[in-house]
C-alpha positions, 0 to 999 in steps of 0.5 A: 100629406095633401098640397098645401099653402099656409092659407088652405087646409084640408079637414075632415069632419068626423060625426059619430053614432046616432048624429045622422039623427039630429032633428029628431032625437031628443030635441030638447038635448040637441035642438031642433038643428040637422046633420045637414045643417051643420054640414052646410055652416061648417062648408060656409065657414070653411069657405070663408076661411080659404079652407076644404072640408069632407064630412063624414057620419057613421054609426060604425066603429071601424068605418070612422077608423078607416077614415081617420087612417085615411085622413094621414094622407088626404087632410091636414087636421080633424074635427070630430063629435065621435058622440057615444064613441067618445066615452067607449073607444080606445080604437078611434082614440088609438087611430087619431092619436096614430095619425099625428095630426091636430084634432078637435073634439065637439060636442053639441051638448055639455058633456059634463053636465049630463050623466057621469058616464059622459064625463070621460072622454078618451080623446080629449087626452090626445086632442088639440082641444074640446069645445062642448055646450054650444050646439051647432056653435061648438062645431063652428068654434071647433073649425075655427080653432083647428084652423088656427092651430094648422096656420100657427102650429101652435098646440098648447099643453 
C-alpha cells in the first residue's frame, strides 16, 4: 500500500473495451464527449480533492487484470467502466475482488435501460457501489464517491 495521509489517495481509473472510441462510437449512446476529456475532468477533480489518479484504457482482458493486480501495492481504490467486460468477466471480477480494496463501478450510459444483456453486471456485486446514466458525470460522481469512501472507510451494504 502506497504512503498515505487521510487526505490523499492514490486511485486508479480503469477504461474498458472500445472507451478509447469516445467521440466517435455511437454519439447518440455516449455523446460527443473523448476519453481524454474525461481523463482531464477526473485530474481536475482529483486535484481538488488533495488526490493522485493513474488512467489507464485497454481493449484487452489480461491487460486490465495486470493492472488491477498491481494497484494492490500502488493505489488505495478503483474507479472503473470495464464497459462489454462488465457483463462477461469473471477474471476482472475475481482480480478486483482479490485485491480487497474499495471499487467504484461507472458507466456513461444506463446500463439498464438498454439491451438485457446489459443488465448484469459481475462487479457490481463486489463493488462499494455503481453510478450509471450520467455520461462523463458518472465518472465525476464515481471519484467523488470513492474518495469518500477511502476518507470514512465506510462500505454500506
Amino acid at each position: 500500500m502506497p504512503n498515505e495521509t487521510r487526505s490523499s489517495f492514490s486511485i486508479l481509473v480503469l477504461h474498458g473495451p472500445n472507451l478509447n472510441l469516445l467521440g466517435l462510437r455511437e454519439p447518440g449512446i455516449y455523446g460527443s464527449v473523448t476519453l481524454a476529456d474525461i481523463n482531464q475532468l477526473l485530474q481536475k477533480e482529483a486535484s481538488s480533492r488533495s488526490c493522485q489518479i493513474e488512467t489507464l484504457q485497454s481493449n484487452h482482458e489480461g491487460v486490465l487484470v495486470d493492472a488491477i493486480q498491481a494497484a494492490r501495492t500502488e493505489h488505495h481504490g478503483i474507479l472503473i467502466n470495464a464497459g462489454a467486460y462488465t457483463h462477461t468477466s469473471v477474471a476482472l471480477r475475481d482480480a478486483l475482488a482479490a485485491v480487497a480494496m474499495p471499487v467504484v463501478e461507472v458507466h456513461l450510459s444506463n446500463i439498464y435501460q438498454r439491451e438485457p444483456f446489459r443488465h448484469h453486471s459481475f462487479i457490481a456485486p463486489i463493488a462499494v457501489g455503481q453510478i450509471s446514466g450520467f455520461g462523463a458525470e458518472s465518472y465525476r460522481l464515481g471519484l467523488l464517491a470513492l474518495v469518500h469512501t477511502l476518507k470514512t472507510g465506510s462500505r454500506a451494504k
